[in-house]
TIDRENMAR-267521 format. One record per residue (C-alpha): residue number from 1; x, y, z. Coordinates in steps of 0.25 Angstrom, whole numbers. Example, Ala and Ser with C-alpha at 12.3 -4.5 7.8 and 13.67 -1.06 7.14 Angstrom:
2
+-----+-------+-------+-------+
:   n :     X :     Y :     Z :
+-----+-------+-------+-------+
:   1 :    49 :   -18 :    31 :
:   2 :    55 :    -4 :    29 :
+-----+-------+-------+-------+
***
This chain:
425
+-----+-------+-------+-------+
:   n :     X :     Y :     Z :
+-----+-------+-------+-------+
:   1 :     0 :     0 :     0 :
:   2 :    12 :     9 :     4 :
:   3 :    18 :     7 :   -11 :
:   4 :     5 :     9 :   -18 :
:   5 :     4 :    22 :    -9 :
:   6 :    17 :    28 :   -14 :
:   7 :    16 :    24 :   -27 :
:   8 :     4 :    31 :   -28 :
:   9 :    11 :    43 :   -22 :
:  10 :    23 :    43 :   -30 :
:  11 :    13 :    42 :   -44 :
:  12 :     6 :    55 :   -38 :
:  13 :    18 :    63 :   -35 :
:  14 :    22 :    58 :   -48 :
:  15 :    10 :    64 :   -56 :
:  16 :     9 :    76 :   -48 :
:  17 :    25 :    78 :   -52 :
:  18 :    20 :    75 :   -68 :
:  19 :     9 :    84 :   -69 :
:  20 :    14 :    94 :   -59 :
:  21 :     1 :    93 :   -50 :
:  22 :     4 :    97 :   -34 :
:  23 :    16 :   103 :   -36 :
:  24 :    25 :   112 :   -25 :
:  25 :    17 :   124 :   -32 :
:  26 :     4 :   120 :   -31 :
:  27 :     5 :   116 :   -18 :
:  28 :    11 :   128 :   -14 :
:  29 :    -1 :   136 :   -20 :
:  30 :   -10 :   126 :   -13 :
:  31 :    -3 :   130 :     1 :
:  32 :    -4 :   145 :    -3 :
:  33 :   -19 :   143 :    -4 :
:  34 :   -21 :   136 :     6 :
:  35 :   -17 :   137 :    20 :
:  36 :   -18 :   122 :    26 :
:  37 :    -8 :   110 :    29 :
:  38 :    -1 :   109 :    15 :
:  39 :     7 :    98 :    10 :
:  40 :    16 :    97 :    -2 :
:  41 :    14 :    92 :   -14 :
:  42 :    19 :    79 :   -15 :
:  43 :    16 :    75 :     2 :
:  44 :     2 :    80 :    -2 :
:  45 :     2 :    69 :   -14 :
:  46 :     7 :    58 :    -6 :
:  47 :    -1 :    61 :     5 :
:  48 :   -14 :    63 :    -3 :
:  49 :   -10 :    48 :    -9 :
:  50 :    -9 :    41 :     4 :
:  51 :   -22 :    47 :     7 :
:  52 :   -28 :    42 :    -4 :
:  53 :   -23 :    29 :    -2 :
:  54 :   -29 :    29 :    12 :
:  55 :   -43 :    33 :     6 :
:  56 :   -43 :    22 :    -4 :
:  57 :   -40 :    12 :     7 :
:  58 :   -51 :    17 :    18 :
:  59 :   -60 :    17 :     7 :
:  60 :   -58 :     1 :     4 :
:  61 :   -57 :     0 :    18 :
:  62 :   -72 :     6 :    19 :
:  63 :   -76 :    -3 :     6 :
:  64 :   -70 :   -16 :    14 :
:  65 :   -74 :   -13 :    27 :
:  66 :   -86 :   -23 :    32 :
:  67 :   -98 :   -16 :    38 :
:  68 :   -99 :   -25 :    51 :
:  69 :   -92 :   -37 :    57 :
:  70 :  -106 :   -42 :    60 :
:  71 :  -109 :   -53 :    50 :
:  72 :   -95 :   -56 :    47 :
:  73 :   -93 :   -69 :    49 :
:  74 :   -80 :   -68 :    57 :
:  75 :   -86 :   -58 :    65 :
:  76 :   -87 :   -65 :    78 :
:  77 :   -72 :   -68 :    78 :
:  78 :   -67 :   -52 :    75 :
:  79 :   -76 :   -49 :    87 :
:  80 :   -68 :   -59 :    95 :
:  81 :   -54 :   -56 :    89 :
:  82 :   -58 :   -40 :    94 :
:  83 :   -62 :   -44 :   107 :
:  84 :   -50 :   -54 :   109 :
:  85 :   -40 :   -42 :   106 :
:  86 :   -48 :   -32 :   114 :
:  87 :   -46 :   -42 :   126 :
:  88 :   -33 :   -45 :   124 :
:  89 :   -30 :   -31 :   124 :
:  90 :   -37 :   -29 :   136 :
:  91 :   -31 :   -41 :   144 :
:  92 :   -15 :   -35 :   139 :
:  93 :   -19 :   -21 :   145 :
:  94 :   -25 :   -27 :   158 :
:  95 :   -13 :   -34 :   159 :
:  96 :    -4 :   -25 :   156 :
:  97 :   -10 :   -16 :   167 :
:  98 :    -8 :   -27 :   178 :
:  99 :     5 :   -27 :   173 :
: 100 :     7 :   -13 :   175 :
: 101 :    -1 :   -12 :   189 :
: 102 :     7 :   -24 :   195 :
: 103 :    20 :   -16 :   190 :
: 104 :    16 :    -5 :   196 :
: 105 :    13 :   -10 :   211 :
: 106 :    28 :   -18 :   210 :
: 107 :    35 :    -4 :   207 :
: 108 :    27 :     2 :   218 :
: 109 :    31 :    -8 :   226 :
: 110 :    44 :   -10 :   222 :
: 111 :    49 :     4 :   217 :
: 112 :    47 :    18 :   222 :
: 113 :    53 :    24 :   207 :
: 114 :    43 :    36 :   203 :
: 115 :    44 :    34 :   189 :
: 116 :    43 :    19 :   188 :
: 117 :    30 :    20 :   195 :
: 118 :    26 :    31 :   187 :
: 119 :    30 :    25 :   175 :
: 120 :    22 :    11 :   180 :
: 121 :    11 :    22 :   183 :
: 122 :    10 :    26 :   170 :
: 123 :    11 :    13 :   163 :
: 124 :    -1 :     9 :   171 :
: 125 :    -8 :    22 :   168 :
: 126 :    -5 :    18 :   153 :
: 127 :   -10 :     2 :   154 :
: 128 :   -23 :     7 :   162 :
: 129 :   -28 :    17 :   152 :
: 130 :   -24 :     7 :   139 :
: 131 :   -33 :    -4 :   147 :
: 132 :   -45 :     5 :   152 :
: 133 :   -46 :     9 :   134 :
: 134 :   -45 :    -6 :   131 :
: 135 :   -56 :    -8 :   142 :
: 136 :   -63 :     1 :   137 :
: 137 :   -61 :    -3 :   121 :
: 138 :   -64 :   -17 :   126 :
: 139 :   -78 :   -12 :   133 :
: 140 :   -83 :    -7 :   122 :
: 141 :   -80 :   -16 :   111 :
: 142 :   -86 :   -25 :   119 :
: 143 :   -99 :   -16 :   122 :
: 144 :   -99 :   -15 :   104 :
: 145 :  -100 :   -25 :    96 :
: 146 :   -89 :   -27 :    87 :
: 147 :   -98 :   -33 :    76 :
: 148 :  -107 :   -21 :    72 :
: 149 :  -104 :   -10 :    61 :
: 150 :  -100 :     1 :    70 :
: 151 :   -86 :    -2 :    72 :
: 152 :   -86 :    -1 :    56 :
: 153 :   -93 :    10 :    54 :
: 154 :   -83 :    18 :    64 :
: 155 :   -73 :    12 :    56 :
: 156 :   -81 :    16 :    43 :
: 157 :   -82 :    29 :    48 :
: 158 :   -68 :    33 :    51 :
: 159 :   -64 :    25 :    37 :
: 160 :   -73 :    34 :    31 :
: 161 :   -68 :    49 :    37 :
: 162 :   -54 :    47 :    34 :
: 163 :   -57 :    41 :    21 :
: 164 :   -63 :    56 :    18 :
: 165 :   -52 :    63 :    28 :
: 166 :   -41 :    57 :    20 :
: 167 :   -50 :    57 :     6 :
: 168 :   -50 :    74 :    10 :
: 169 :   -35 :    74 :    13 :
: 170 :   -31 :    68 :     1 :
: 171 :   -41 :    79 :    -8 :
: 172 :   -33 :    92 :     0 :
: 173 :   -20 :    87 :    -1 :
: 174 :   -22 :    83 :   -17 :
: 175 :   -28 :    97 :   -18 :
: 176 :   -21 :   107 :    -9 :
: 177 :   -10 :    97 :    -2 :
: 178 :   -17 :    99 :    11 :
: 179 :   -23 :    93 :    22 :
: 180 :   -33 :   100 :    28 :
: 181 :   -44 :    92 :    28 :
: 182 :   -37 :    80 :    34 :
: 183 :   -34 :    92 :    47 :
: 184 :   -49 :    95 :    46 :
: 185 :   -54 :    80 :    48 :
: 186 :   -44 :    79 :    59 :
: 187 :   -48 :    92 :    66 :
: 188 :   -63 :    87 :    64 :
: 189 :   -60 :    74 :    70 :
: 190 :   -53 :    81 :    83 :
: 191 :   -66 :    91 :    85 :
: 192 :   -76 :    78 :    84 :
: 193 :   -67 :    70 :    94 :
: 194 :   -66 :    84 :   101 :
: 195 :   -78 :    84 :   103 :
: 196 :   -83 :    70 :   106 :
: 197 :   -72 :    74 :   118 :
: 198 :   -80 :    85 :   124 :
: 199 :   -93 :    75 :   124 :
: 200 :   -86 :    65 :   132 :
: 201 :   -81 :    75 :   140 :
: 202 :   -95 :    81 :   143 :
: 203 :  -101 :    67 :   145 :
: 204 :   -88 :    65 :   155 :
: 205 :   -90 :    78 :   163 :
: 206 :  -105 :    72 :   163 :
: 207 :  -101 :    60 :   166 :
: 208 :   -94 :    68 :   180 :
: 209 :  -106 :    77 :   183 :
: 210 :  -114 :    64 :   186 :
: 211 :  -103 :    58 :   196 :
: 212 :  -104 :    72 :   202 :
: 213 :  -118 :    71 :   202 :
: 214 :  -118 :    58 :   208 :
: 215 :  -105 :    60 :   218 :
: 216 :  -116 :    73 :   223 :
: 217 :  -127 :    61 :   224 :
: 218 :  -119 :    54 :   233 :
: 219 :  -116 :    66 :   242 :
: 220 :  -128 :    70 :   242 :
: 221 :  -132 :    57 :   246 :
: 222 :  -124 :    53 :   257 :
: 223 :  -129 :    69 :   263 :
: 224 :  -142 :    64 :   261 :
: 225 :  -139 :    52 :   270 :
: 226 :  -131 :    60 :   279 :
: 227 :  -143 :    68 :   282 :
: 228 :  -152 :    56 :   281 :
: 229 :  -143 :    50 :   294 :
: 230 :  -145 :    64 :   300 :
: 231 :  -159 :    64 :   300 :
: 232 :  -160 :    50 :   304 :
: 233 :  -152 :    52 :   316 :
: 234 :  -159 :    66 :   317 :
: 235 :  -171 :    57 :   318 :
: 236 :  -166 :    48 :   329 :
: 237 :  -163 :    59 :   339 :
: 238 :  -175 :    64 :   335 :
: 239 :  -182 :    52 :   340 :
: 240 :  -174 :    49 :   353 :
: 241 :  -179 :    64 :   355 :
: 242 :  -192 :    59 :   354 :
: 243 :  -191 :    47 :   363 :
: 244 :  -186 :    57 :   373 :
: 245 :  -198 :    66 :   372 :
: 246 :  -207 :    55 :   369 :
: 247 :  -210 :    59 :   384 :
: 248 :  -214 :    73 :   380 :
: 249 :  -224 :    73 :   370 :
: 250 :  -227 :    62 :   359 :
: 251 :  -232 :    76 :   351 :
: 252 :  -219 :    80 :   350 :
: 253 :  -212 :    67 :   346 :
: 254 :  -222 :    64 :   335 :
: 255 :  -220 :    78 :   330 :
: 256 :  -204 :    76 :   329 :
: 257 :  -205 :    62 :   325 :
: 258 :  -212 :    67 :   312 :
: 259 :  -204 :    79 :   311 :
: 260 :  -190 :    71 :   309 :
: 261 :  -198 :    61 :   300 :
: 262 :  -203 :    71 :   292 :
: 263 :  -189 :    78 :   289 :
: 264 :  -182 :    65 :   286 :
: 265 :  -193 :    62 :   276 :
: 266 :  -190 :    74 :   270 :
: 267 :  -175 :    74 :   270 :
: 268 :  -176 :    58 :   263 :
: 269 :  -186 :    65 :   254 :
: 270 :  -175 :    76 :   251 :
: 271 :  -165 :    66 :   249 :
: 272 :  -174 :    57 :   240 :
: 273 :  -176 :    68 :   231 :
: 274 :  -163 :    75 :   230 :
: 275 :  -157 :    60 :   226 :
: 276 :  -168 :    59 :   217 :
: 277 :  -165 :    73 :   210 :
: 278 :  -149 :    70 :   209 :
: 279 :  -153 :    55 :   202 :
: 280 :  -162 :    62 :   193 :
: 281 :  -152 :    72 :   190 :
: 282 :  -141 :    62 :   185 :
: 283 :  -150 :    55 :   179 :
: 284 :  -153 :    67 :   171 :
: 285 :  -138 :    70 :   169 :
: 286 :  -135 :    55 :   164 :
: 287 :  -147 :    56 :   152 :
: 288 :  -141 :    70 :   150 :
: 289 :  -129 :    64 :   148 :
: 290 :  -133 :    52 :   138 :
: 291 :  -143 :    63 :   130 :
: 292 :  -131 :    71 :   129 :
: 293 :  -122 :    61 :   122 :
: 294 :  -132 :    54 :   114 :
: 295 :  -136 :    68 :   108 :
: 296 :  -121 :    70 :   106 :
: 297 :  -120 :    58 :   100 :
: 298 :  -132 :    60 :    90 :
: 299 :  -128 :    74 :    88 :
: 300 :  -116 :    71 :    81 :
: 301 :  -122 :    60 :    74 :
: 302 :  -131 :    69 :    68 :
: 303 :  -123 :    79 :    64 :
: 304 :  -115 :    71 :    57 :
: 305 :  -124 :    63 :    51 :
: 306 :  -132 :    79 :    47 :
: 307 :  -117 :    82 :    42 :
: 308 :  -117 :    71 :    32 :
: 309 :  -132 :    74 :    27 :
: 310 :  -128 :    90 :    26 :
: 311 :  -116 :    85 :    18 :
: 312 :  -122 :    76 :     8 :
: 313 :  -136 :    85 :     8 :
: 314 :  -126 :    97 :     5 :
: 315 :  -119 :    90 :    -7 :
: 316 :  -134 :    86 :   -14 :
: 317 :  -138 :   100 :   -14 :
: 318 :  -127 :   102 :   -18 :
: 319 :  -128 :    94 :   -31 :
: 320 :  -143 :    96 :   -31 :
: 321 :  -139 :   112 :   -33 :
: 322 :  -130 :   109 :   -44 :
: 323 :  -140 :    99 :   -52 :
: 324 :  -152 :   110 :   -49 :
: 325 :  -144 :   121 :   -54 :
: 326 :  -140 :   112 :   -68 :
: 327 :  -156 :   109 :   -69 :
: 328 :  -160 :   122 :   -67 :
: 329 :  -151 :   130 :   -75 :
: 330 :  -156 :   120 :   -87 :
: 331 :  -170 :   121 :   -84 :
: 332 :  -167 :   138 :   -82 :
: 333 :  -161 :   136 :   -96 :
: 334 :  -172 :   126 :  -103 :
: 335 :  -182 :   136 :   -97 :
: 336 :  -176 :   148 :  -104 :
: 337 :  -176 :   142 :  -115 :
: 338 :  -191 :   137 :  -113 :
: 339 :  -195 :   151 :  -111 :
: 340 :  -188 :   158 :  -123 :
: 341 :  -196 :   148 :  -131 :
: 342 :  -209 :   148 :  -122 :
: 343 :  -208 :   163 :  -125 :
: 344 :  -205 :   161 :  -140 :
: 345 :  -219 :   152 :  -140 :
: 346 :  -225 :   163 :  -132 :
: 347 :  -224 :   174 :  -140 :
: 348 :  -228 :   165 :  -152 :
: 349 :  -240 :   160 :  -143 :
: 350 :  -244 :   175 :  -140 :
: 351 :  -242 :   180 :  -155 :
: 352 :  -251 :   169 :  -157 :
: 353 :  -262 :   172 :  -146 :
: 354 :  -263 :   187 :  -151 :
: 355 :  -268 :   180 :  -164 :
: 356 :  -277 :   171 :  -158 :
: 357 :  -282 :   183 :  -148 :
: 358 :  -284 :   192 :  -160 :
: 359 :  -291 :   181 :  -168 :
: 360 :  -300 :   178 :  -155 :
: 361 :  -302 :   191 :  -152 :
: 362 :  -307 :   193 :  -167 :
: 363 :  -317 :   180 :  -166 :
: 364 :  -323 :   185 :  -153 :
: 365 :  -327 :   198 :  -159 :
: 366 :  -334 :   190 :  -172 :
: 367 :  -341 :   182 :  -162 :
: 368 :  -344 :   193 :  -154 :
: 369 :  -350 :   200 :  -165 :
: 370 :  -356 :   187 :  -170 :
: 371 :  -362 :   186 :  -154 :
: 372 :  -367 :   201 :  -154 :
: 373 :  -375 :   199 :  -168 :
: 374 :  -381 :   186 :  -162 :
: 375 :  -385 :   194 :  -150 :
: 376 :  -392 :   203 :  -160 :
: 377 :  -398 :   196 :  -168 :
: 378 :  -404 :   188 :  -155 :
: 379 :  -407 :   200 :  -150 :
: 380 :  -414 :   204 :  -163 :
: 381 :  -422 :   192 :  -164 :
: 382 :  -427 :   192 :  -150 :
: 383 :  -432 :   206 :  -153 :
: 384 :  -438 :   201 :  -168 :
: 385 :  -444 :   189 :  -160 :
: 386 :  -451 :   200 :  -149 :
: 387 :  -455 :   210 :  -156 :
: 388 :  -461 :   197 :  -165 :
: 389 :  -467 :   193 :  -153 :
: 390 :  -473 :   205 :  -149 :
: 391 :  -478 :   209 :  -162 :
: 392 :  -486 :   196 :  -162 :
: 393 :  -492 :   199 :  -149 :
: 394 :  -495 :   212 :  -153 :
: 395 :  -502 :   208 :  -165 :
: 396 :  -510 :   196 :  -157 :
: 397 :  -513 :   206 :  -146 :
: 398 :  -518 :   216 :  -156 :
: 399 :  -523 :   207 :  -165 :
: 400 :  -514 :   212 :  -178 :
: 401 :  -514 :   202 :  -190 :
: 402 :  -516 :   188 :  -188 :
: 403 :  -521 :   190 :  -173 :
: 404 :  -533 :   200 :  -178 :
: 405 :  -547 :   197 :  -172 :
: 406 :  -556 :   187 :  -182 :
: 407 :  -570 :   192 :  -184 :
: 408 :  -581 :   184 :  -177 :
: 409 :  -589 :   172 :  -181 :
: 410 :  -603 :   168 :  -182 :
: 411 :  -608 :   158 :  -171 :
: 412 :  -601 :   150 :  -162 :
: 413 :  -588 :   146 :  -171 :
: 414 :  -584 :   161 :  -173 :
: 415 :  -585 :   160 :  -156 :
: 416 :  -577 :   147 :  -158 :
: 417 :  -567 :   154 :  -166 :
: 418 :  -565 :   165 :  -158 :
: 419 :  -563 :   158 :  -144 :
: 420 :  -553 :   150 :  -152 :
: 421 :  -546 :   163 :  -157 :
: 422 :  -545 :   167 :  -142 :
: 423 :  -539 :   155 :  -137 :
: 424 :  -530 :   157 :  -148 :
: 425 :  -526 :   170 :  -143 :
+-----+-------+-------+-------+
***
């Protein structure tokens, strides 16, 4: 892998020497404009090389990489090999600090040197700090499960960030022999583990509130009980007081009788409440606590997981802006062109109509000529046709022409007749 690696460097610096790309100049120009950690031209190549050689390999890695260890068929026996090596590492450290420990009583029985014992001091600091973090690795691999995906996908995860950190790198340093973007990761990396710090601290210093609290209980407590006693005893003077006056008045001895029970009811009822009040109160606290870091906790996730939907939301508009600007300028342009021949077609269309409204106009005002003589002539025959009328009434009323009076006939038929002329009438 080494030799592939500077073969490939060697056929870059090569090219870059052939067809003068990344010279000292350009870099030099590079550095003028910009103000960065800056490398030369040819550590800028190799170092871009080895870069992409590193991209290429996690990038197989992630291809090759299984999703989970849980239907392998061998899975069973790499959880058992893990295990194995997590308790052989534990058993070396515990004994390794026995070791330690036994050489240290020795010395301080054998020797008074200083710094031999502080020497064995600090080796046995050393071997209890390395096997309280093996204790504590080896507690919660056990609570995991070593089978599921989540081991991977950490792995995935990680794989995947420097695979773009180095992927980014390799881009600045081909194109301005620079590094910054590998400095911005790493900065972004120490903020986050910032802080996840200063939670751990707060949850900590939480954490210390409550054993304050409860340290407080406890005094608190133990008063309480103090007082308790005191009254109890308060009581039993009180009650050989009243054995001694019992001879005095049974009155008065009933009345202090009740008096002292009725106070040391109300001091237990005091007491009740104010340890009822500081259970509830860290009770409060400790769900405080836990809302605090599950909403820290889903926060972050949210955030990042809003990040990523901004990010590929951002770069969709973006290409949607692009592609709707294209489709509107051709639809701007095919509608221009739509309306200088719709406007051709209209002028046409209303050379046209000024015909057609002049012929129109021209037809109406036959037919309203030709509707006005009707009317006329209507008119004129419903006057003849009245006047007809009229005439003949006259002329029956009267008797004129036709509807003149007959003369009379002889005998009963000429009466005949002229009762029949009547109902004629």
């Amino acid at each position: 892998m080494r030799i592939d690696v500077v073969t490939r460097v060697n056929k870059v610096g090569q090219l870059a020497r052939d067809e003068g790309q990344l010279t000292t100049d350009e870099c030099q120009n590079i550095n003028m404009s910009y103000s960065g950690p800056m490398l030369s031209g040819v550590d800028a190549i190799h170092v871009a090389t080895v870069l992409e050689d590193c991209v290429d390999q996690l990038s197989v890695l992630g291809r090759i990489m299984p999703v989970s260890f849980e239907f392998k068929p061998d899975a069973m026996e790499i959880v058992r090999g893990d295990l194995a090596q997590l308790v052989d590492r534990q058993v070396q450290l515990e004994s390794k600090y026995q070791s330690v420990l036994s050489k240290k009583m020795e010395m301080i029985g054998s020797t008074k040197n200083p710094e031999k014992l502080q020497d064995v001091e600090q080796e046995l600091l050393s071997a209890g700090g390395d096997l309280k973090n093996s204790t504590h690795v080896f507690g919660r691999t056990l609570r995991q499960n070593p089978l599921t995906q989540d081991n991977l996908v950490k792995i995935q995860e990680d794989r995947v960030f420097l695979e773009s950190v180095m992927g980014d790198t390799m881009t600045e340093l081909v194109q301005n022999c620079s590094f910054q973007a590998l400095l911005e990761a790493v900065n972004a990396q120490k903020q986050h583990k910032a802080s996840l710090q200063s939670t751990i601290q707060k949850e900590e210093d939480g954490r210390k509130k409550v054993r304050e609290l409860q340290r407080q209980l406890l005094g608190v407590k133990k008063q309480k009980e103090t007082e308790i006693q005191q009254r109890n005893e308060m009581i039993s003077h009180l009650k050989d007081q009243l054995q001694e006056m019992k001879a005095k008045t049974n009155m008065e001895g009933k009345y202090i009788k009740k008096c002292a029970e009725v106070a040391v009811a109300q001091s237990q009822k005091r007491c009740f409440l104010s340890e009822k009040d500081m259970k509830e109160e860290i009770e409060r606290l400790q769900v405080k606590i836990d809302e605090e870091v599950g909403a820290h906790q889903k926060i972050v996730s949210y955030l990042q997981t809003h990040q990523k939907d901004l990010e590929k939301k951002l770069e969709f508009w973006i290409d949607k802006y692009e592609t709707d600007k294209e489709a509107k300028q051709k639809e701007l342009d095919t509608l221009k062109q739509t309306k200088a021949k719709d406007l051709e077609k209209l002028q046409e269309l209303t050379k046209l109509y000024k015909e057609y409204e002049q012929i129109v106009v021209e037809d109406r005002i036959e037919k309203e000529k030709a509707r006005r003589k009707a009317e006329q002539e209507a008119i004129e025959l419903r006057s003849a046709i009245r006047l007809q009328a009229w005439w003949r009434g006259v002329m029956v009323r009267k008797g004129f022409g036709p509807f003149g009076k007959k003369k009379k006939g002889k005998g009963k038929k000429g009466k005949g007749k002229g009762k029949k002329g009547k109902k004629k009438k």
